[in-house]
C-alpha positions in Angstrom: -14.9 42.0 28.5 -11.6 43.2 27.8 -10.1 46.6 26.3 -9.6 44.4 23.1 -12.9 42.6 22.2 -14.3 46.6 22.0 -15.2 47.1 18.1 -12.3 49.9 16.5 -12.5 51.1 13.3 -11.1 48.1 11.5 -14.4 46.8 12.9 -16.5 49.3 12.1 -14.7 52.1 9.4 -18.0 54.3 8.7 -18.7 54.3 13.1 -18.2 58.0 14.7 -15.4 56.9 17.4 -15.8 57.0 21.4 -11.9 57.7 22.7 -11.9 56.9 26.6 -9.5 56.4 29.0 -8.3 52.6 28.4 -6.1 52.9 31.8 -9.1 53.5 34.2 -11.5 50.5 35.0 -14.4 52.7 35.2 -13.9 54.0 31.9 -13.9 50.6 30.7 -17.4 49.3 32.2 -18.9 52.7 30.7 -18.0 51.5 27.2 -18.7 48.4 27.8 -22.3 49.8 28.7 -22.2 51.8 25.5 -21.2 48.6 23.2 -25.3 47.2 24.9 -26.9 50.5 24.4 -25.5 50.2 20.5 -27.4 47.4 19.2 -26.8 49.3 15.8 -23.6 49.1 15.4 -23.2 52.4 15.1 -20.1 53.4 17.3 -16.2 52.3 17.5 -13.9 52.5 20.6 -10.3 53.5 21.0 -8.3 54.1 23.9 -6.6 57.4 24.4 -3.6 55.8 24.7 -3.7 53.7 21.3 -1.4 55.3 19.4 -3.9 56.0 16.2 -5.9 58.5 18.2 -3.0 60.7 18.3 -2.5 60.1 14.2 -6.1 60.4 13.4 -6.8 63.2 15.5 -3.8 65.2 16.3 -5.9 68.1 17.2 -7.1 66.3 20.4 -5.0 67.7 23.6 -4.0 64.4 25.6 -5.3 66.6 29.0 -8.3 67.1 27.3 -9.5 63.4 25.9 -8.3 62.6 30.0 -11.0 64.6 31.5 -13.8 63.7 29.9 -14.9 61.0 26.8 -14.8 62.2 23.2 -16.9 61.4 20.6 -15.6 62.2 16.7 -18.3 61.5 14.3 -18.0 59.8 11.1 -17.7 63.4 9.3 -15.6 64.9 11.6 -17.4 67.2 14.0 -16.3 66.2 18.2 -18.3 65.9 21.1 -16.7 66.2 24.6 -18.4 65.6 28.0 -22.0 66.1 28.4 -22.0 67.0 24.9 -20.5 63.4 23.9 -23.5 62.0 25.9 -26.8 63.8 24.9 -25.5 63.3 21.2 -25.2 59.7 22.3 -29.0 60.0 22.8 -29.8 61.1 19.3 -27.4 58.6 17.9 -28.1 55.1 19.5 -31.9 53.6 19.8 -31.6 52.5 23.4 -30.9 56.1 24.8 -33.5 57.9 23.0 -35.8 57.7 25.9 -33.0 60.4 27.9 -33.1 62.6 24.9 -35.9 64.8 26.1 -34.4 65.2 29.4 -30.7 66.2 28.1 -32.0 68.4 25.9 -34.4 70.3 28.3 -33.3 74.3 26.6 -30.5 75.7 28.6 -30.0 72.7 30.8 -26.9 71.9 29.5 -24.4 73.3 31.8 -26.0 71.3 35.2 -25.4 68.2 32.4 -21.9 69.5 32.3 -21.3 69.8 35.8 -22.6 66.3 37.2 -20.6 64.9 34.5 -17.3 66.7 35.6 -18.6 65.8 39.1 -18.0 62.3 38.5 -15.4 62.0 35.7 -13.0 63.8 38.6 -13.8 61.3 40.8 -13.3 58.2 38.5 -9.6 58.6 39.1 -9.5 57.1 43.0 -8.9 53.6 42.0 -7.0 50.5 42.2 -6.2 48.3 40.4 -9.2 46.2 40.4 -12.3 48.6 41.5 -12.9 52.2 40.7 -16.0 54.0 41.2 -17.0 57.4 41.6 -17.2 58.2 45.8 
């Protein structure tokens, strides 16, 4: 699937908005991953290098939406990180069986750290294969 079959907001206006890193390959299978997990339609994708992120969101630091995923919801609250995900699991059907687990009471700092873990390591690719090591 490529960067430009994932639904935007022409696709889906009222969808809280996933920005990812459109450059990196394993940022790429991760939403396409998401785009399964949301059988309701409920999310739409832009790349943080599409130039309406930095219209619609000029509050967003470029260094920022480059270390980890954002999330900006319909009504405009963002979710970064670990954050992004375990509101991922209140938000799409298919994840609500992780929700319990992400949202264990004070757990979400270890959430934070495995996904900084691997969101620094997603950046030793090629141009064909990248995976964290």
């Amino acid at each position: 699937m490529s960067e430009t079959t994932f639904p935007t907001l022409k696709d889906r206006p009222d969808a809280d908005v996933v920005i990812y890193d459109g450059q990196c390959p394993f940022c790429r299978r991760q939403v396409q991953r998401l785009i399964w997990w949301d059988c309701q339609k409920r999310l739409a994708y832009l790349s943080l290098d599409d130039q309406e992120v930095a219209s619609r969101y000029p509050d967003l630091k470029t260094d920022a939406l480059l270390a980890q995923m954002h999330i900006v919801t319909h009504d405009g609250r963002v979710f970064a990180g670990a954050r992004a995900f375990r509101y991922l699991t209140r938000r799409l059907r298919r994840l609500w069986w992780l929700m319990p687990l992400l949202h264990v009471p004070f757990s979400l700092p270890l959430w934070q750290w495995g996904y900084h873990y691997i969101a620094k390591r997603r950046g030793r690719c090629n141009a064909d294969t990248c995976s964290p090591s």
